[in-house]
C-alpha positions as CSV (number, residue, x, y, z in Angstrom):
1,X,0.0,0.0,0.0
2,X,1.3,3.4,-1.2
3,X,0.9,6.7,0.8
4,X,-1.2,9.3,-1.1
5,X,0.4,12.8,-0.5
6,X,-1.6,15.1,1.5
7,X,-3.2,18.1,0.1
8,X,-3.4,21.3,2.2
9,X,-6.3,21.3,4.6
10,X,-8.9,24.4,3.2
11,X,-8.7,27.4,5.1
12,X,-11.4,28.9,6.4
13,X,-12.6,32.1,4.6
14,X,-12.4,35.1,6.1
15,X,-14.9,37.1,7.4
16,X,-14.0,40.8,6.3
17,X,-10.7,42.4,4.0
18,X,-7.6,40.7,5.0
19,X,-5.1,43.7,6.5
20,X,-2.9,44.7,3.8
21,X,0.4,43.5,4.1
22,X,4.2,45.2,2.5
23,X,6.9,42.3,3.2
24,X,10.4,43.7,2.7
25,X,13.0,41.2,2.6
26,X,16.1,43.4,3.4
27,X,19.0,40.7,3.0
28,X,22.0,40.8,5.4
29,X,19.7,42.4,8.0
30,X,21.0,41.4,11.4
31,X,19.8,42.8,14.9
32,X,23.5,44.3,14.5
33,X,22.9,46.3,11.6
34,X,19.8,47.7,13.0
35,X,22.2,50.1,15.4
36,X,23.0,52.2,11.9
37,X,19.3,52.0,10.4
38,X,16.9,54.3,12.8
39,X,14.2,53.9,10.7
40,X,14.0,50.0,10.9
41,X,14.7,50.1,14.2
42,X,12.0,52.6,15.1
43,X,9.8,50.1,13.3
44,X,11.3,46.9,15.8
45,X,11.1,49.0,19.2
46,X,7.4,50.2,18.6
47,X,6.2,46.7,16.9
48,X,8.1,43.3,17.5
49,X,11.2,42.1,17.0
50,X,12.5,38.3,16.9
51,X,15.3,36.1,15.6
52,X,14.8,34.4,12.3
53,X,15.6,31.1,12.0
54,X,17.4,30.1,8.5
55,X,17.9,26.8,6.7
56,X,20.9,24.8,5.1
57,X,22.2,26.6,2.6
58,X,21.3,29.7,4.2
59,X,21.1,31.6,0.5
60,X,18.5,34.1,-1.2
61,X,16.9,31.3,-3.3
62,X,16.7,28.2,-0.6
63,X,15.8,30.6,2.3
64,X,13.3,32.7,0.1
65,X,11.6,29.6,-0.5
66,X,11.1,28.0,2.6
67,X,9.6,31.1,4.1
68,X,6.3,31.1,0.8
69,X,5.9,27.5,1.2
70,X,6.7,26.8,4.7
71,X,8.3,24.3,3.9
72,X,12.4,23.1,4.0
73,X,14.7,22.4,1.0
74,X,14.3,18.5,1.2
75,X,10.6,19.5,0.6
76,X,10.2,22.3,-2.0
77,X,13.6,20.9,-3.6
78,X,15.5,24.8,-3.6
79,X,18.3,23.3,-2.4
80,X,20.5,26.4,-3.7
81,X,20.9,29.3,-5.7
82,X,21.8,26.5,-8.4
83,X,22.4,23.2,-8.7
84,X,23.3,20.2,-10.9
85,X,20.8,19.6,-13.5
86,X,21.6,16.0,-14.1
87,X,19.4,15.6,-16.7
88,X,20.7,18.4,-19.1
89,X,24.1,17.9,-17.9
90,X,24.3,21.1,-16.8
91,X,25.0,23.4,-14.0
92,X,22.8,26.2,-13.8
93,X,22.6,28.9,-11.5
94,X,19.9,31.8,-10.8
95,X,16.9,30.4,-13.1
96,X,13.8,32.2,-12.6
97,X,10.9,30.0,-13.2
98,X,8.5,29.3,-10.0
99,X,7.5,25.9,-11.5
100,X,11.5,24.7,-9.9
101,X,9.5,25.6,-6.3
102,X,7.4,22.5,-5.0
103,X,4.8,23.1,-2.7
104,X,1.5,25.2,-1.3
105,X,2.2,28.8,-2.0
106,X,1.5,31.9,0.2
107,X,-0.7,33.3,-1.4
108,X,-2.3,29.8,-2.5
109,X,-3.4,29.8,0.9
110,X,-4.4,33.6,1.3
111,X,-6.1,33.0,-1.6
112,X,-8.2,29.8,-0.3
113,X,-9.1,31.9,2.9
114,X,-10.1,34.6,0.9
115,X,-10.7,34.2,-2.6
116,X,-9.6,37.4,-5.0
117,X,-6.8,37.8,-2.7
118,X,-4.0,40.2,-4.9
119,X,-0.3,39.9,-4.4
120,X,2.7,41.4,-6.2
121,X,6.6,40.5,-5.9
122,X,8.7,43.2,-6.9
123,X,11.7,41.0,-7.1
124,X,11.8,38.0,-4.8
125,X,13.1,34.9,-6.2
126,X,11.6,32.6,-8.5
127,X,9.3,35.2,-10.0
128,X,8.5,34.6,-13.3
129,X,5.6,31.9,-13.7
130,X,4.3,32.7,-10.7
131,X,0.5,32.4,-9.9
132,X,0.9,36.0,-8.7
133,X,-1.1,39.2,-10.1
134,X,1.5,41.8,-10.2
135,X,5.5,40.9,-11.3
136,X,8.6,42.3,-11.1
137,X,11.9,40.8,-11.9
138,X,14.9,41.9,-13.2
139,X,15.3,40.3,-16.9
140,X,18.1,41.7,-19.2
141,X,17.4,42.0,-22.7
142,X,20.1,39.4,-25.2
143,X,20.0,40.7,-28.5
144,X,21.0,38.6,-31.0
145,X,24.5,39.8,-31.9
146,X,25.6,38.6,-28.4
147,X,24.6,42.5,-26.2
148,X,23.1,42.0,-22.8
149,X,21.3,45.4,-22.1
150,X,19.6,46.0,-18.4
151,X,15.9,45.5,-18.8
152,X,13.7,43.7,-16.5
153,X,10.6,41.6,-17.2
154,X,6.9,42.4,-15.6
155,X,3.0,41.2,-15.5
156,X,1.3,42.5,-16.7
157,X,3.6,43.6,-19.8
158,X,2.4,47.3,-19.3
159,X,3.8,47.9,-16.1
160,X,7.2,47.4,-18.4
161,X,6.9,50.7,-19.8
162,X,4.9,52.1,-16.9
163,X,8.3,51.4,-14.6
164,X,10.7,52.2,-17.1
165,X,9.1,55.6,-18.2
166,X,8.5,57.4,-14.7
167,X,11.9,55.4,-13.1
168,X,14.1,55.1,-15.8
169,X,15.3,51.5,-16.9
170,X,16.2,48.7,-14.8
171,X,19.5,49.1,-13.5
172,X,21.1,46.0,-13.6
173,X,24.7,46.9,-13.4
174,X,24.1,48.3,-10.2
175,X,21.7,45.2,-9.1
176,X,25.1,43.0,-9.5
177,X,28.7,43.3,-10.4
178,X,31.8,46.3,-9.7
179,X,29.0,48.5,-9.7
180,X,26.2,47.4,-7.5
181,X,25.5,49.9,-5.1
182,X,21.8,51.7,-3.7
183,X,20.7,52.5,-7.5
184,X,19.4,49.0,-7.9
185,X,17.4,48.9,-4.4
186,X,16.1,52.6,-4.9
187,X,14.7,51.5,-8.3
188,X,12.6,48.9,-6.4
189,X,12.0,51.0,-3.2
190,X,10.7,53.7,-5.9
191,X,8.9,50.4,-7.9
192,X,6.7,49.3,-5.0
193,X,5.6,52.8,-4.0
194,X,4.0,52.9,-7.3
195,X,2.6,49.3,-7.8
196,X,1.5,49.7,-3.9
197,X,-0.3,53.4,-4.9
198,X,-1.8,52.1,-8.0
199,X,-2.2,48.6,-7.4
200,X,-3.4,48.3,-4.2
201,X,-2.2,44.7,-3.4
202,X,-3.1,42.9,-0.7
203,X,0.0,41.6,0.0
204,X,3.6,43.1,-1.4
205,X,6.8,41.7,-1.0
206,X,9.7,44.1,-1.7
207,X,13.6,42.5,-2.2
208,X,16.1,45.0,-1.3
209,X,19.9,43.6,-2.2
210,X,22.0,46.5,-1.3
211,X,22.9,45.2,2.0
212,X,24.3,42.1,0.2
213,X,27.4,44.1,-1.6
214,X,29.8,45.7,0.6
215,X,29.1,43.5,3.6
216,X,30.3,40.7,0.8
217,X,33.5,43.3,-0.2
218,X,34.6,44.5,2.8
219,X,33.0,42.4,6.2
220,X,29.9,43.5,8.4
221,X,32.3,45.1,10.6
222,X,33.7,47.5,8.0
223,X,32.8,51.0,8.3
224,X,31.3,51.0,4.4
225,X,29.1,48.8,5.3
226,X,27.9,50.5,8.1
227,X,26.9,53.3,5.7
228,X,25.8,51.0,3.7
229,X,22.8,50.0,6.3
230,X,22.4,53.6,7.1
231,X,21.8,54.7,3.2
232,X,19.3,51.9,2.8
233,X,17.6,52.6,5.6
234,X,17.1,56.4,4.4
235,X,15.9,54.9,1.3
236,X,13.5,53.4,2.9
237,X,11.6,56.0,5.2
238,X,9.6,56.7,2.4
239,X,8.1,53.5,1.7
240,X,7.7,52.8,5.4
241,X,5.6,56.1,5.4
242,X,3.6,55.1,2.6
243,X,2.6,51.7,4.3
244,X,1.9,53.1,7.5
245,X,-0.7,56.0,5.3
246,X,-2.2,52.8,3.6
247,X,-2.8,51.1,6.9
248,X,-0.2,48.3,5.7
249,X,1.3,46.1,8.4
250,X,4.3,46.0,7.2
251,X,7.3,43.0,8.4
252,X,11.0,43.6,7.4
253,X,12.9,39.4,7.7
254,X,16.2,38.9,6.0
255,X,17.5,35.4,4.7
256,X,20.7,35.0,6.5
257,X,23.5,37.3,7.7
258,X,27.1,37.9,6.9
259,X,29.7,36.7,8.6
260,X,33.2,38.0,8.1
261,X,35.6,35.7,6.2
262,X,39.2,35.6,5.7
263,X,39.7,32.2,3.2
264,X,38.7,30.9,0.5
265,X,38.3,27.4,-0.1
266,X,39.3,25.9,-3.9
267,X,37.3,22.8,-3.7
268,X,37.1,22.0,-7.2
269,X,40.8,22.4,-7.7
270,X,41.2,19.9,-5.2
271,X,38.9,17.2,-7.1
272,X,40.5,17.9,-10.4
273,X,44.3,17.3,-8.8
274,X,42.6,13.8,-7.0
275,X,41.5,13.3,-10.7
276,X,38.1,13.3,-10.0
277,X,37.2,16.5,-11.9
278,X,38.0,16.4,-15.7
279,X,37.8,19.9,-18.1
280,X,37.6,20.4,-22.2
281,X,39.8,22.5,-24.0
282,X,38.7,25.6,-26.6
283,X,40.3,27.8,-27.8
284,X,43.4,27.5,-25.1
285,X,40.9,27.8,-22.4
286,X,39.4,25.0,-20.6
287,X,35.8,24.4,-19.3
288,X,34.1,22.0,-16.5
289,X,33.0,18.7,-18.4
290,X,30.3,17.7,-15.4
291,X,28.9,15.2,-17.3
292,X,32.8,13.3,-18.1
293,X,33.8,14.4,-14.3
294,X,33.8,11.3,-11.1
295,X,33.2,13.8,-9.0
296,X,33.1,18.2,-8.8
297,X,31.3,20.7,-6.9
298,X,29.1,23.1,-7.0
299,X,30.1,26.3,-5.0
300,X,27.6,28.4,-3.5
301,X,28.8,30.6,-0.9
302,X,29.7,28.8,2.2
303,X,28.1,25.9,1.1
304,X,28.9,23.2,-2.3
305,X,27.2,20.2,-3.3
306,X,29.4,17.3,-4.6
307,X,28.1,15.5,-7.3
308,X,29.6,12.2,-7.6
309,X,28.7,10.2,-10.7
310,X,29.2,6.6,-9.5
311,X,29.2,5.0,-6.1
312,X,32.5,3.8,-6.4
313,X,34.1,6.7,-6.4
314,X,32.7,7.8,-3.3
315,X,35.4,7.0,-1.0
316,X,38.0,8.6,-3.5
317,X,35.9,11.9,-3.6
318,X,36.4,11.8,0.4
319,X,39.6,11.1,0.5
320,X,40.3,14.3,-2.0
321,X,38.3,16.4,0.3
322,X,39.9,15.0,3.9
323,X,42.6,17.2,4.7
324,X,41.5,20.2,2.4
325,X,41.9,23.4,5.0
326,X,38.3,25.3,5.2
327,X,35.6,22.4,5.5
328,X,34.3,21.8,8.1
329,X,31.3,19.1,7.5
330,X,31.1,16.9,4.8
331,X,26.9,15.9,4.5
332,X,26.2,12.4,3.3
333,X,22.9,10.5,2.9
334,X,22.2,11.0,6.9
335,X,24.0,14.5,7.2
336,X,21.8,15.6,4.6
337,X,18.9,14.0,5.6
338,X,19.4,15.6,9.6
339,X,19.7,19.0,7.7
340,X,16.7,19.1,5.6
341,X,18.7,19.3,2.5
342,X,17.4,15.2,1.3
343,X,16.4,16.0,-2.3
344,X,17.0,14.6,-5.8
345,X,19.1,17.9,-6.6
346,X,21.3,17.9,-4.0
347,X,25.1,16.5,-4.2
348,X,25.9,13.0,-3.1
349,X,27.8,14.9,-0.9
350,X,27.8,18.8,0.8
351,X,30.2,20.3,1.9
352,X,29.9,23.3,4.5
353,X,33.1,25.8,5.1
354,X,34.5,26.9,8.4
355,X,33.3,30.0,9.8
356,X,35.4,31.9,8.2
357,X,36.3,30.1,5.3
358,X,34.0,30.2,1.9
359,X,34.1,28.2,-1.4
360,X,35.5,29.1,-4.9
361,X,34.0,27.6,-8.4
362,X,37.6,27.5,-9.4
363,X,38.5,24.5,-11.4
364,X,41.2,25.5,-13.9
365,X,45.0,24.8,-12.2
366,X,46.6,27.8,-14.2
367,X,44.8,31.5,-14.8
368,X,46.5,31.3,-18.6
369,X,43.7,28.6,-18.9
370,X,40.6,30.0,-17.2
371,X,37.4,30.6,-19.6
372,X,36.9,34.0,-20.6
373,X,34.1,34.3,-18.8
374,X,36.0,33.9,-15.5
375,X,36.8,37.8,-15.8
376,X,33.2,38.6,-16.6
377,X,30.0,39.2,-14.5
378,X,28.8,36.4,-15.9
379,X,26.2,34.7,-13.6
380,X,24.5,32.5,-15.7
381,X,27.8,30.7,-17.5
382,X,29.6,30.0,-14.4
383,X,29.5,26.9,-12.5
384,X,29.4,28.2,-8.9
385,X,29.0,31.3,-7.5
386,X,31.5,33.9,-8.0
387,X,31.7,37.1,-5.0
388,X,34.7,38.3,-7.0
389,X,32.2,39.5,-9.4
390,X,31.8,42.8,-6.7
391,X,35.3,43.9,-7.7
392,X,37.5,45.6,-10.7
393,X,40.6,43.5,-10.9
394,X,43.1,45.7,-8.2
395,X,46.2,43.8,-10.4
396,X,45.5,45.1,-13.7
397,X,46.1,48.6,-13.5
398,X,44.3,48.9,-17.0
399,X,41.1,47.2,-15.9
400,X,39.3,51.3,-15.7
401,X,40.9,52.0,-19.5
402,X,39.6,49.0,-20.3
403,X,36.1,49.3,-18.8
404,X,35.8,52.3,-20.3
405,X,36.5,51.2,-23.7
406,X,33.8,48.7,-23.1
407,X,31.3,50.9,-22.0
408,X,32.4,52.9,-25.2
409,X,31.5,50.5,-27.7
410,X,28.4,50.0,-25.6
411,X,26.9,53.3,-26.2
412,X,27.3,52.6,-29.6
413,X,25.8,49.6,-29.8
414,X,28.3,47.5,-30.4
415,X,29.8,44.0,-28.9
416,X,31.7,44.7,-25.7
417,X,33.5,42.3,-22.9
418,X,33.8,44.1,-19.6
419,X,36.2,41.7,-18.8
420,X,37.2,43.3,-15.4
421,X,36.3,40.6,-12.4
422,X,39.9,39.5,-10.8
423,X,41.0,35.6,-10.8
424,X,42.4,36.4,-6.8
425,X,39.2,35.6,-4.6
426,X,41.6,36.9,-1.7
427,X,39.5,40.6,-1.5
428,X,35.9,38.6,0.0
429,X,35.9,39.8,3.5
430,X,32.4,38.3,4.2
431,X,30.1,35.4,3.6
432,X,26.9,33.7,4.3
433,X,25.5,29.9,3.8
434,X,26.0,28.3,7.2
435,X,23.7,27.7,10.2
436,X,24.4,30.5,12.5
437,X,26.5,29.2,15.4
438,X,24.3,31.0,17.9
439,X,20.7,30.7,17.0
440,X,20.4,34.4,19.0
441,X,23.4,35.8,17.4
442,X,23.4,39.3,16.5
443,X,24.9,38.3,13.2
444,X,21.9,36.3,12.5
445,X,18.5,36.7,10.6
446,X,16.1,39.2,12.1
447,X,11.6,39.2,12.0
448,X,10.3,42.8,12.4
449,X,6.8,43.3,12.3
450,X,4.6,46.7,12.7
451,X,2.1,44.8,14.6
452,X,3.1,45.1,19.1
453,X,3.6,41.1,19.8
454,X,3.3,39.5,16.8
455,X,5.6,36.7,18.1
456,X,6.6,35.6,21.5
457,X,9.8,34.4,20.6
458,X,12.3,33.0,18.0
459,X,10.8,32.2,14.8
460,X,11.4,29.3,12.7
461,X,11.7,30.1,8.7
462,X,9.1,27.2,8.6
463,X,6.8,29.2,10.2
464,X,6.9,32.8,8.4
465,X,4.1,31.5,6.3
466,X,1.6,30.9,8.7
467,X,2.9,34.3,10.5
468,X,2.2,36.2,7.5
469,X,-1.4,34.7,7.1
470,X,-2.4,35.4,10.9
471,X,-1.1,39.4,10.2
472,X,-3.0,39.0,7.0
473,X,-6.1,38.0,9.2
474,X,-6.3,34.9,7.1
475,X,-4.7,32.5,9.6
């Protein structure tokens, strides 16, 4: 006898309007950070304040997608910010499609409690696809001689050149790369007061990266990105005052916070000397071969998954990883399994770095080798997750002639490579992707709501869902 999957008990309906509801997830947010943010804090002293519990990895796209399903990785199968997918043969990072996220929705249940219920995500994860009524996601446009031009994608498709005529275009080189900085978060601060004053959602949920950059550059400790926190947070006042004239409750979470780093950790290097990892050549460059590889890794922050392609080469793969300085945990079947992170997508093995140790996508032994794209901001081509992408390479001491050339041809619509990014991951000063050591820690995840005593205590990421329905009035 087989055990028929359960289906989400109805909700009951709700009696009157559910309470409007702006969710801003401000990532890197940490009880810490709230000292240089008044605003935000103002917000926490005269509603409530909690610690946020986070989940394994402890990334944007995994953590993102526990809190709308309620549910952990092992479950809704975001076991990353990319994976392996084994049936292309392929790794591939930062897809957008919601139909990768398994599992009862948020607004699948606000919508079963009370039907007509409106929502809009101006740039959480996972957008595109989703059953929601109003979208926002950054999209570049690829032309077909090879450009990649900032754009971002919306539903309905007017709101395109609603967005784009009153705020300009979608500024995607300051969203990610040398050059991310507030632009990118004021665009959607500036996005969500006008879907919120047009629109009138129900429920809005608002992803503000810019705390994400120079903690990742330069620490959480660094003075910049104390300013950092303190510019946001001025950003922000104006969208705080719009919810509170709208009658919005509004709850501010983040995903995870960062933790200053002072290594990193070449784990595929170390597979490809064991001869685990293999590589093709083009061109004089060389290229991950996952599909001809025993064994190689897919970096994402503080966190990889191993893929290993046959059982037998199991022990090997440990054995290649035993004394490599920087891990501390290697996951198998019941490691995984105790952390939630039992899914088809995951590695055969995880590894999780030291404190203060992260985890390169490096595979290539000599930089003469590396694949062009290695000095790009190239998200989607590379096979891990690269932090290096925040910097212009400090070595060249051409790399600003040389980005200006680019943006040069650029303006006149021609090819360009902004080949910039440095091949030394030594600048990183801070990280994310483990379990906090200290499930109070100032340096973890933080719940603010407008609403005196929403929570008693610590909250679990499991359980922001069914938070967000009882503010909603739908729980």
């Amino acid at each position: 006898m087989t055990d028929t999957p359960s289906k989400p008990a109805p909700a009951k309906k709700a009696a009157s309007k559910p309470t409007p509801l702006l969710v801003l997830d401000v990532v890197g947010l940490t009880p810490r950070l709230l000292d240089h943010m008044p605003h935000l804090k103002r917000l926490a002293r005269s509603g409530s304040h909690a610690s946020l519990g986070t989940v394994l990895p402890a990334v944007t796209c995994a953590a993102q997608s526990t809190f709308l399903t309620g549910t952990m990785p092992s479950e809704h199968g975001i076991v990353g910010n990319g994976w392996y997918f084994r049936e292309l043969g392929d790794v591939l990072l930062w897809r957008q499609h919601n139909g990768l996220v398994a599992g009862d929705k948020l607004w699948d249940a606000a919508r079963r409690a009370h039907p007509g219920y409106t929502v809009a995500n101006i740039c959480w994860w996972y957008a595109m696809g989703a059953d929601t009524d109003i979208t926002v996601t950054p999209r570049p446009v690829y032309y077909a001689d090879g450009r990649k031009e900032p754009d971002c994608y919306t539903r309905p498709p007017a709101l395109h050149d609603e967005l784009t005529e009153k705020f300009g275009t979608f500024p995607l080189f300051h969203f990610w790369g040398p050059g991310a900085d507030l632009a990118s978060s004021q665009w959607i601060i500036d996005a969500t007061r006008h879907v919120m004053s047009t629109r009138h959602p129900d429920l809005t949920l608002c992803y503000l990266p810019h705390l994400d950059y120079d903690l990742q550059r330069f620490g959480p400790d660094d003075p910049r990105s104390h300013r950092a926190a303190a510019e946001l947070d001025t950003a922000l006042a104006p969208l705080l005052d719009d919810a509170r004239a709208e009658g919005r409750t509004v709850v501010a979470l983040s995903e995870y916070g960062i933790t200053r780093v002072e290594r990193a950790v070449d784990i595929n290097r170390a597979l490809r000397r064991a001869g685990l990892l293999e590589v093709h050549t083009q061109d004089g460059m060389e290229y991950l071969d996952p599909m001809a590889s025993r064994a190689f890794a897919v970096a994402d922050h503080q966190i990889a998954h191993i893929y290993v392609r046959k059982p037998e080469d199991m022990d090997a793969t440990r054995a290649a990883l035993a004394d490599l300085p920087g891990i501390d945990q290697l996951l198998d079947d019941d490691g995984k399994k105790a952390h939630h992170l039992d899914h088809p997508r995951s590695g055969e093995l995880v590894a999780v770095a030291e404190p203060d140790a992260w985890f390169t996508y490096y595979y290539w032994l000599d930089d003469d080798r590396a694949p062009d794209f290695a000095q790009l901001v190239e998200i989607h081509r590379k096979p891990g997750y690269d932090p290096v992408e925040l910097f212009m390479d400090p070595h060249d001491p051409y790399v600003k002639v040389k980005a200006a050339g680019a943006l040069a041809r650029k303006k006149l619509g021609m090819r360009y490579r902004m080949a910039v990014v440095p091949l030394d991951p030594s600048p990183i000063r801070g990280s994310h992707g483990r379990l906090p050591a200290d499930t109070d820690s100032d340096d973890g995840p933080v719940l603010i709501s407008s609403t005196p005593h929403a929570f008693p205590g610590r909250v679990a990421a499991t359980a922001v869902k069914s938070l967000l329905l009882e503010l909603a009035g739908l729980g």
